[in-house]
C-alpha positions in Angstrom: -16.9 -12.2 28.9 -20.6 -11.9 29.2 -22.9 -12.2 25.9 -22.2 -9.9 23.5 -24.8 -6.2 23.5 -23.9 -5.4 20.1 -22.8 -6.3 16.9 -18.9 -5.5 16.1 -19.8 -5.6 12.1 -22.9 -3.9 11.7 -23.0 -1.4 14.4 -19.3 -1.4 15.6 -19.8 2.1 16.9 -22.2 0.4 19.0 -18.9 -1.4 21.4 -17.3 1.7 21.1 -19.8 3.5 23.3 -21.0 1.1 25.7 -17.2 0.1 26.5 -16.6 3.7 27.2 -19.4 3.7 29.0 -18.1 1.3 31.4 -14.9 2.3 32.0 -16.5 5.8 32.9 -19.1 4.4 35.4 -16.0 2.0 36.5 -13.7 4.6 37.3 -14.2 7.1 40.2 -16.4 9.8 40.1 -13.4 12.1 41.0 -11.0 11.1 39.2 -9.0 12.7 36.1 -11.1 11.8 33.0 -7.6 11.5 31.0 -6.7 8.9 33.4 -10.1 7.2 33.9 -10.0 6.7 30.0 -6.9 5.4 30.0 -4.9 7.5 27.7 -7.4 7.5 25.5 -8.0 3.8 25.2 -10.3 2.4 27.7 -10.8 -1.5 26.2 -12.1 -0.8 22.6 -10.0 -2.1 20.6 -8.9 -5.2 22.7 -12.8 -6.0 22.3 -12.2 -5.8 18.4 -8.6 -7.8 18.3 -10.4 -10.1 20.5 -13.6 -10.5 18.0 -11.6 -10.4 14.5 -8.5 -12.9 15.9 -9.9 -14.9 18.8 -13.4 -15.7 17.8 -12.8 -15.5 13.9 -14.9 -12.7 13.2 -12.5 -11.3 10.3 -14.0 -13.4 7.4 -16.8 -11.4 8.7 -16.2 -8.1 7.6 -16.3 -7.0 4.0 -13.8 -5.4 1.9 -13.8 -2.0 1.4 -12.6 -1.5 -2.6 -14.8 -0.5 -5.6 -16.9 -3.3 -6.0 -18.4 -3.3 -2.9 -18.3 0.4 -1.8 -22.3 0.3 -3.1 -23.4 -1.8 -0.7 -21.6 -2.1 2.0 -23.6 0.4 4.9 -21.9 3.2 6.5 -20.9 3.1 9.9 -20.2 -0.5 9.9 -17.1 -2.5 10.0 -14.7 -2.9 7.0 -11.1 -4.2 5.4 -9.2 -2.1 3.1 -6.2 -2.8 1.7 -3.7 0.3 0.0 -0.6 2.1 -0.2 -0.3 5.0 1.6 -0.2 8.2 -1.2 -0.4 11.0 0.9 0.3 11.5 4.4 -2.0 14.6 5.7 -0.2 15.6 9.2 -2.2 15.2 12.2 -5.8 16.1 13.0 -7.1 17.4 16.6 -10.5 16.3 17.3 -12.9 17.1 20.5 -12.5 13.1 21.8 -15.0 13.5 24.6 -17.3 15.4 26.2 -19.0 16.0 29.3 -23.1 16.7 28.3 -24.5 17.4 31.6 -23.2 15.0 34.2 -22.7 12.2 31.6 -19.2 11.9 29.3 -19.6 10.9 25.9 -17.3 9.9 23.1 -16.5 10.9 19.6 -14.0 9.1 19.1 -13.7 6.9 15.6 -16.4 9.5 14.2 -16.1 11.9 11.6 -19.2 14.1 13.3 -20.5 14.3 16.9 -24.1 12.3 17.3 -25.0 14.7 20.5 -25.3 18.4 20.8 -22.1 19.7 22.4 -22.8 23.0 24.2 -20.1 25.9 23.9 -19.7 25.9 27.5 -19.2 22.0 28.1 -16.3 20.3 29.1 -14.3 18.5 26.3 -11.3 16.5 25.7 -8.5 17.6 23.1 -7.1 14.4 21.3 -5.0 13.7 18.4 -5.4 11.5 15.7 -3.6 10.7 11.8 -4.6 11.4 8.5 -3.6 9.5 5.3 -4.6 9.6 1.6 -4.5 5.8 0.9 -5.1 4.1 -2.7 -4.7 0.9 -4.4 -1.9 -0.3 -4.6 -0.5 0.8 -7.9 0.2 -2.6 -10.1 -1.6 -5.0 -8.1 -2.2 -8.2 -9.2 -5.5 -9.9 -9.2 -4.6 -13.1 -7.6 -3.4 -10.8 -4.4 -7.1 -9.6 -4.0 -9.1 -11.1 -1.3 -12.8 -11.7 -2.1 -15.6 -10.1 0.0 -18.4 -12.1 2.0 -21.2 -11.6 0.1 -23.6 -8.8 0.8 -26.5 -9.6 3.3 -30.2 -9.1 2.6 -29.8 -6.5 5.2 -26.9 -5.0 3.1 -28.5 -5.2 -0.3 -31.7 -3.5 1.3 -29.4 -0.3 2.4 -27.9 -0.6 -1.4 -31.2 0.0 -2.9 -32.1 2.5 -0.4 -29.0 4.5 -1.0 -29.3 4.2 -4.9 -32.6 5.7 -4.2 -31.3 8.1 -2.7 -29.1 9.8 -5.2 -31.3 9.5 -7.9 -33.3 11.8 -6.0 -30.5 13.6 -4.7 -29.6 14.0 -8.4 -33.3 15.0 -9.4 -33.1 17.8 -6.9 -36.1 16.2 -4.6 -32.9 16.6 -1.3 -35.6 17.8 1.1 -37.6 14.5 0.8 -35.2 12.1 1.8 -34.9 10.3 5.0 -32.4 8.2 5.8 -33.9 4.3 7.9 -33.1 5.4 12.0 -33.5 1.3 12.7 -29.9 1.9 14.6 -29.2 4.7 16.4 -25.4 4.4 16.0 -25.6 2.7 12.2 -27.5 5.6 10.8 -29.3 8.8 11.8 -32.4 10.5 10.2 -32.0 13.8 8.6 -33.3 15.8 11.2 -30.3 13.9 13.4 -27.8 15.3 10.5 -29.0 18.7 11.1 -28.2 18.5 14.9 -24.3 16.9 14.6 -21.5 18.8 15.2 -18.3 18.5 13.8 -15.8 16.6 16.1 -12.7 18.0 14.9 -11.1 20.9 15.3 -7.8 21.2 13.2 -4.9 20.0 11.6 -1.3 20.6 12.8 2.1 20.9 11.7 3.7 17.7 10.6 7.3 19.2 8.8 6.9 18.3 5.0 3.8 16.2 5.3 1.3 18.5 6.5 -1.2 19.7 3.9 -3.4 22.3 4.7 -5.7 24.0 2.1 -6.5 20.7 0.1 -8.6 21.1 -2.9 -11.9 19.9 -4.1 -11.2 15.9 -5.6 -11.5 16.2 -9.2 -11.8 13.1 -11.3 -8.8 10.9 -11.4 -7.8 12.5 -7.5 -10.6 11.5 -5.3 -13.5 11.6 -6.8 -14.8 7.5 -7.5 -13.1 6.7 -10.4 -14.8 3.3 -12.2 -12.2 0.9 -11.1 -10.9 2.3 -8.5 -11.4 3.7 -4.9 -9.3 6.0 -2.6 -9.7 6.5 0.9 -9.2 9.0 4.0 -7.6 6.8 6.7 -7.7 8.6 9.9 -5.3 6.6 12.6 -5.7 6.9 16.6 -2.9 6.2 18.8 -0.4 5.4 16.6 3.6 6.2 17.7 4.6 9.4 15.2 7.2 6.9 12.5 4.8 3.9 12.1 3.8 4.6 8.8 5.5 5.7 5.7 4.7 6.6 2.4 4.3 4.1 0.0 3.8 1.4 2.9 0.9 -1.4 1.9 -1.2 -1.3 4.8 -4.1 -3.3 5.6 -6.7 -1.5 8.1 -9.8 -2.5 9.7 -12.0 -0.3 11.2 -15.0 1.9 10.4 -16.0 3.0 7.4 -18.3 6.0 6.9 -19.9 7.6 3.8 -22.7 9.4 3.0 -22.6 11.6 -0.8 -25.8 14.0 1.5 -23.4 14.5 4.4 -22.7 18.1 3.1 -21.9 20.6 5.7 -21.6 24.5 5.2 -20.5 27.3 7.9 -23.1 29.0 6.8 -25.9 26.3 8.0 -24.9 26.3 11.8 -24.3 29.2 14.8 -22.3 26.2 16.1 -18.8 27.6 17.3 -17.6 24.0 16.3 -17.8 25.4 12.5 -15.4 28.1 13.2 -12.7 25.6 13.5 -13.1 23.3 10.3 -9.9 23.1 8.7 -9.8 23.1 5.3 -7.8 19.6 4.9 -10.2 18.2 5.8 -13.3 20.1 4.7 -12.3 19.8 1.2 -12.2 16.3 1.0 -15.9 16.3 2.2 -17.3 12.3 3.2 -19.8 13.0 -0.2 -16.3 12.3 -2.3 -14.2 10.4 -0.3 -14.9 7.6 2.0 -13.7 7.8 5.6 -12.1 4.8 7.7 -11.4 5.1 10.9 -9.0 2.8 11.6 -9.5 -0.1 15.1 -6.5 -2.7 14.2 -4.2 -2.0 11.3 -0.9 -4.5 10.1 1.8 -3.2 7.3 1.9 -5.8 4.6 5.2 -7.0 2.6 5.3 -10.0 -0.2 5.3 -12.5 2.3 1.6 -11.8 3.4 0.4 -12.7 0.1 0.9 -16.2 -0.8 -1.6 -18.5 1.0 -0.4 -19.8 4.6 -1.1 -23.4 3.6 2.3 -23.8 3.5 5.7 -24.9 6.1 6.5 -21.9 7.8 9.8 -23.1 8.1 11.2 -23.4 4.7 12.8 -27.0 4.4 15.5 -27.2 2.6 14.2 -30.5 0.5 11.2 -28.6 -0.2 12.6 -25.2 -1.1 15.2 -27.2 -3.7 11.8 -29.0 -5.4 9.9 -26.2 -6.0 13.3 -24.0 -7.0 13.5 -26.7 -9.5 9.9 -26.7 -10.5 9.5 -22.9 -10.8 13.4 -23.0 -13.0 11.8 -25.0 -15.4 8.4 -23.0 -15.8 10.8 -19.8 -16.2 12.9 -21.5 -18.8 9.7 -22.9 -20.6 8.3 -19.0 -20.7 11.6 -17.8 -21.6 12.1 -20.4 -25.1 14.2 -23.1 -23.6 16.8 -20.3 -22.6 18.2 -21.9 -19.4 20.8 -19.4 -18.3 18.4 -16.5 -18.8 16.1 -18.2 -16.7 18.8 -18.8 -14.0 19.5 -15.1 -13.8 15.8 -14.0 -14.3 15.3 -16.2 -11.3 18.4 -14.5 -9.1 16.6 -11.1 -10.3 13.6 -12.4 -8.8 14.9 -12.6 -5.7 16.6 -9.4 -5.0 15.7 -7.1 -2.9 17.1 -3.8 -1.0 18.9 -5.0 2.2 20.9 -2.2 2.9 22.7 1.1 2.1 25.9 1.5 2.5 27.4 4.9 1.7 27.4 5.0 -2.2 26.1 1.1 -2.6 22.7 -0.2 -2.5 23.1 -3.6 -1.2 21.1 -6.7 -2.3 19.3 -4.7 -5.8 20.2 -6.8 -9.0 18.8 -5.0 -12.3 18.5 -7.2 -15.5 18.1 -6.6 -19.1 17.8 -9.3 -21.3 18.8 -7.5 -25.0 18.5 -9.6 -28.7 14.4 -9.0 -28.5 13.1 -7.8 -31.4 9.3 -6.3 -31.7 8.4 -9.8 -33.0 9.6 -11.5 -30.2 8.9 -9.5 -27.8 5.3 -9.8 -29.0 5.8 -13.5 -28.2 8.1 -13.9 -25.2 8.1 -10.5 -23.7 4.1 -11.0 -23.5 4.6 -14.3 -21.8 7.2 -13.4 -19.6 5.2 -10.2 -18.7 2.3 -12.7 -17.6 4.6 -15.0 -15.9 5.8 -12.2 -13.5 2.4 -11.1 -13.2 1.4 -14.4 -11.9 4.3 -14.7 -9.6 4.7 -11.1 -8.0 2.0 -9.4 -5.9 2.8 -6.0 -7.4 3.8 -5.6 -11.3 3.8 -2.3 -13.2 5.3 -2.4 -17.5 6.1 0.6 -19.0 6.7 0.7 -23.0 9.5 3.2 -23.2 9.4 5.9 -26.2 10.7 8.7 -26.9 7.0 10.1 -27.2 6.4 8.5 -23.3 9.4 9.9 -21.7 8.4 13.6 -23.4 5.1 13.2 -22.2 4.8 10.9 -19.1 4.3 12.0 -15.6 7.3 10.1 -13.5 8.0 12.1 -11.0 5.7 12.9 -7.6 5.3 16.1 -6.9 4.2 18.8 -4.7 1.3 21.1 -5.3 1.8 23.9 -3.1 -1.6 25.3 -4.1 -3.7 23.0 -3.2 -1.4 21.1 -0.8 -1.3 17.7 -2.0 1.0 15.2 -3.1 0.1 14.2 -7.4 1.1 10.8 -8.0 3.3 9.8 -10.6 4.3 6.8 -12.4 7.4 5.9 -10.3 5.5 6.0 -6.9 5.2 2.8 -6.4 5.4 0.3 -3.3 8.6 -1.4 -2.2 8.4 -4.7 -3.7 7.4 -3.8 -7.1 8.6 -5.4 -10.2 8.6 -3.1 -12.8 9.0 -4.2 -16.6 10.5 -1.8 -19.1 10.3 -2.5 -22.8 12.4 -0.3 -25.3 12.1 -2.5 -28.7 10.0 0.4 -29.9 12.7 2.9 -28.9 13.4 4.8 -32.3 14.9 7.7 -33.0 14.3 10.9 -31.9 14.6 14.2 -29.3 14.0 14.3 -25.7 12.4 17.4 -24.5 13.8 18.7 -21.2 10.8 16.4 -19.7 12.1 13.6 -21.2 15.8 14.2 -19.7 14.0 14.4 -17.0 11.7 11.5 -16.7 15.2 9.4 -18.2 17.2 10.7 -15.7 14.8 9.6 -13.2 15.1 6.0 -14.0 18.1 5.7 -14.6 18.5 7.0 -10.9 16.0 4.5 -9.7 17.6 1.4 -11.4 21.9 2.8 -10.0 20.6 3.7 -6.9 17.0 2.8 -6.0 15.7 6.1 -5.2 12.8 8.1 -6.5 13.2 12.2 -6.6 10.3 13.9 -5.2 9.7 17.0 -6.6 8.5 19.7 -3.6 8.4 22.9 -6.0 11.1 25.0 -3.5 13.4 21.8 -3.1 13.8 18.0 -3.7 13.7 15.0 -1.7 14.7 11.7 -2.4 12.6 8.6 -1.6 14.1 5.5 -1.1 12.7 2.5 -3.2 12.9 -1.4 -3.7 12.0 -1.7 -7.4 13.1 -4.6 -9.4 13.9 -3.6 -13.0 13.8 -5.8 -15.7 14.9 -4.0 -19.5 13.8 -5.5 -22.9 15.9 -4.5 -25.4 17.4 -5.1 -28.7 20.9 -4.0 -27.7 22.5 -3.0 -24.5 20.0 -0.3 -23.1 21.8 2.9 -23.3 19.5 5.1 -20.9 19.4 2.2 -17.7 22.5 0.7 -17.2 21.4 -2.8 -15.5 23.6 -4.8 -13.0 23.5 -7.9 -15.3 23.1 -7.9 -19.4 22.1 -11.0 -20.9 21.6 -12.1 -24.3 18.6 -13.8 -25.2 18.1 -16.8 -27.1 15.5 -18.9 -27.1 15.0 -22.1 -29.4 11.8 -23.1 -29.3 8.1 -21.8 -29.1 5.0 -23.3 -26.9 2.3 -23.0 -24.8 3.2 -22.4 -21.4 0.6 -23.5 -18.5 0.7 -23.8 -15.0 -1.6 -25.4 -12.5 -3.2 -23.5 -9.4 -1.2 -25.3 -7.0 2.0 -24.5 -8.6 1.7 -21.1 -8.8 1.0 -21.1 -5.2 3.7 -22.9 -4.3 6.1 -20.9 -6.9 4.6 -17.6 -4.9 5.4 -19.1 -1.6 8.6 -20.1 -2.6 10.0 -16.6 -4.1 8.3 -14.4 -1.1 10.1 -16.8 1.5 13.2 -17.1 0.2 13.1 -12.9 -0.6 12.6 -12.6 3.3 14.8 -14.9 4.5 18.1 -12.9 6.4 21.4 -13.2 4.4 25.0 -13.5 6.3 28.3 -15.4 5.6 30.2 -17.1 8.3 33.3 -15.0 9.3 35.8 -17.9 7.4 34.0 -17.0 4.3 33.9 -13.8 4.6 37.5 -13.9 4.5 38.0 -15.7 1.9 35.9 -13.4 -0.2 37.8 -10.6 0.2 40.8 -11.8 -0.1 39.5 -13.1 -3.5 37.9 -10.1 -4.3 41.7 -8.3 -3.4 43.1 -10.6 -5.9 40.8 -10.2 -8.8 41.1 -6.4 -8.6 44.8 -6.8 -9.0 44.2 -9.0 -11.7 41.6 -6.8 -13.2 42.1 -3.1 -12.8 38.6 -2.3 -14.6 36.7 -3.8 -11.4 35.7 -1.9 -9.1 33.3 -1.7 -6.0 30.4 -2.3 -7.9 31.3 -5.0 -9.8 32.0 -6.9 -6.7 29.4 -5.7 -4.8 26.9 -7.6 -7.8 28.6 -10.7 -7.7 28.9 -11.3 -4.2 25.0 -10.3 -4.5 24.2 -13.0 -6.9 26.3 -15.9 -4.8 24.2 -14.7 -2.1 21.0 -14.9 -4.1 21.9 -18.3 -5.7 22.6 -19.9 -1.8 19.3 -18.1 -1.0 17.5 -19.7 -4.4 18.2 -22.7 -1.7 16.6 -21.9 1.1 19.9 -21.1 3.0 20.2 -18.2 5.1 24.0 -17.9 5.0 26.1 -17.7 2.0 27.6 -21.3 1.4 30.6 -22.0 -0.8 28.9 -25.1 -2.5 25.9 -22.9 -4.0 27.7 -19.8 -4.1 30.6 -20.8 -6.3 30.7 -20.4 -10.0 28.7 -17.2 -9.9 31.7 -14.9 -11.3 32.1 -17.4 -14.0 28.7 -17.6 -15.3 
């Protein structure tokens, strides 16, 4: 490759068009632009994967989250991390077009930076949109820092500060945005001259949303701590993404709170076609990525890579030890509850099977009183915290299950998808804590919003509510109950007394924890399977102990060959073994 013409961070529009540039004077003057472009990719984003992963340009690019957002410059390339809350349908923009004898792209652009004539030749492509947010619950040791901001960047921070004072102070007419970079920013006599390079949205079953409303606050307007972001995808197979997948895009980020565009401003056909999906989530609320290279994140991306890929088992059984004894430290010296906190832990979804979740293993640990749970259910809490990527607590009451918002729902009148508390991303640990449970009636809400966990903790799916019918989500939610008896709304797979002896100060060093975090998002990946001998001799166990037992049933034995699996895992072993899987009925 010859020396580079532009810079992929600061001006990453910049490759885009001189790379389509040369595949356009490349191919033959003749020839099919669909094909001379290559299906819509004519090198782009190899030039970026080769940039970010081969010459280590992605501890380059800043994070996009609400820190940053001030002064990091728009049209430049950023990271951002979040869960996918909404997913928009699909958007058809004009990709290309032909201004005189010379095509041009807009491809990764929210507007067109040439006059397109009515009568010009254009290209009709297709590209995704998603509502993407923070991911709900997660924890500050997951959060990777940004490089810090330029001289260049802080310069374009005061100017845009400056800019919406005066905005503010009604002085709009004033303002000029810098033109240093034809492709990083425009002046406003360029804004007046763009055209909008989409043209609408189309049908997506359930998951298209036309007719969205203005962003209020809490929706998508900034809120203090947080930021939300329309992700728009290109050439992406229909089923890559889901919602409530962690995703982790790279790509270009474009914002401007004077970017305000009105029909009524413009003769431009172009205008005719807005759609309003996307025209009422205008660029002045909500920040625009358009996505280059994008990679779905689970647990495992977390912890630092420092680490054996390969888990050794030597290793795996020192830092199992190491982490047993921090949990049974946290937990007051109560040994078994830290065995089975640590099995609980581990479990994850691994499969359905018609009525049976496979692989989910619910705990509630009950003797906690408000006084210790002040004490242990605080530290334990923080433990988790410091352990999990994702944690979310919720202090059940009768007053929070009349009141709270669980359920995500439809609105059919604005088209969107309202968040509640139980959309969460797969991997999340949630905490429930019912030692203030007293007394009292549910309202049909409450029912409700009790109904819905005890779903999510028997069968690990969330109802969405879609006003005409309902849909159910699947989940991967570890549940955890603190209670003072036997929880009698959320029946866990395991109930534990607990009984701690002593009291003390609980530390661990930076090292450990990432070691303990390596260790529990490893062994949660790692494939589970029984060789065909054992299998055998589990079920002909399992027949036997039904016959002893007529109270067992499926369930039952589906959670304790779960937790031998888990405690042969807690090892490091892919495959159930009888030496570490043994016992598990007993205890």
């Amino acid at each position: 490759m010859v020396g580079l013409a532009y810079d992929f961070v600061a001006n990453p529009l910049g490759a885009v068009r001189l790379s389509f540039e040369k595949a356009v004077a490349s191919s033959p003057s003749d020839a099919d632009p669909t094909v001379a472009f290559r299906g819509k990719d004519w090198g782009a984003i190899d030039l970026f994967r080769d940039f970010l992963f081969e010459q280590g340009g992605l501890s380059q690019v800043p994070v996009l989250d609400a820190s940053t957002h001030k002064w990091i410059q728009p049209n430049t390339l950023v990271r951002f991390r979040g869960m996918v809350q909404d997913m928009l349908g699909n958007e058809f923009y004009i990709g290309a077009c032909k201004d005189g004898p010379t095509w041009r792209t807009n491809k990764f652009r929210d507007l067109s930076s040439f006059p397109m004539p009515p009568s010009c030749e254009t290209l009709l492509w297709e590209r995704h949109l998603f509502h993407c947010v923070p991911v709900p619950g997660q924890n500050s040791w997951t959060l990777e820092s940004s490089p810090s901001p330029t001289a260049r960047n802080m310069s374009s921070c005061l100017t845009f500060q400056h800019r919406e004072k005066r905005r503010r102070d009604g002085d709009v007419d004033a303002v000029e945005l810098d033109a240093s970079d034809g492709d990083s920013s425009c002046s406003k006599k360029q804004k007046e001259d763009v055209n909008p390079a989409f043209v609408s949205s189309s049908s997506n079953d359930w998951r298209n949303h036309n007719n969205v409303s203005e962003p209020t606050k809490g929706d998508h307007a900034f809120p203090e701590n947080t930021l939300s972001c329309l992700v728009k995808v290109y050439d992406m197979p229909e089923s890559q993404f889901k919602l409530n997948d962690v995703i982790e895009f790279i790509g270009i980020y474009t914002f401007d709170p004077e970017l305000v565009i009105t029909k009524d401003d413009s003769d431009d056909m172009m205008y005719d076609f807005m759609e309003d999906a996307v025209a009422h989530l205008p660029s002045s609320k909500v920040p625009r990525l358009h996505c280059l290279v994008c990679k779905k994140l689970a647990a495992q991306d977390f912890p630092p890579s420092s680490h054996a890929v390969e888990p050794l088992p030597h290793v795996v059984k020192s830092i199992r030890e190491s982490l047993l004894g921090h949990l049974t430290a946290v937990l007051g010296n109560d040994g078994l509850a830290a065995q089975f906190l640590l099995l609980h832990l581990l479990s994850r979804v691994r499969a359905r099977v018609d009525l049976i979740t496979v692989g989910k293993l619910s705990l509630n640990l009950t003797s906690f009183t408000r006084e210790s749970v002040s004490i242990f259910g605080n530290e334990l809490t923080s433990a988790i915290q410091n352990l999990l990527p994702y944690t979310q607590a919720i202090p059940l009451t009768v007053e929070y299950l009349n009141t709270a918002t669980l359920q995500p729902r439809k609105d059919n009148q604005t088209g969107r998808l309202v968040m509640g508390a139980l959309q969460l991303a797969q991997g999340t640990h949630l905490t429930i804590d019912e030692t203030n449970m007293q007394c009292g009636t549910l309202n049909s809400k409450g029912v409700e919003n009790a109904s819905l966990l005890k779903h999510l903790m028997e069968w690990q799916t969330v109802e969405y509510d879609f006003e005409y019918y309902k849909l159910e989500m699947a989940a991967d939610v570890q549940l955890l109950v603190l209670s003072e008896g036997k929880s009698n709304i959320l029946p866990a797979d395991l109930v534990l007394p607990f009984r701690p002896t002593t009291v003390s100060a609980v530390n661990a060093g930076a090292e450990e924890l990432q070691s303990w975090r390596w260790y529990l998002a490893t062994v949660r990946s790692l494939p589970s399977s029984s060789e065909p001998e054992i299998s055998k001799m589990l079920e002909n166990e399992m027949v036997d102990a039904m016959r002893e037992d007529r109270s067992l049933g499926s369930t039952d034995l589906n959670r304790l060959l779960t937790m031998a699996q888990l405690t042969s895992a807690s090892f490091g072993e892919k495959s159930l073994s009888l030496e570490n899987g043994e016992g598990v009925g007993k205890a």
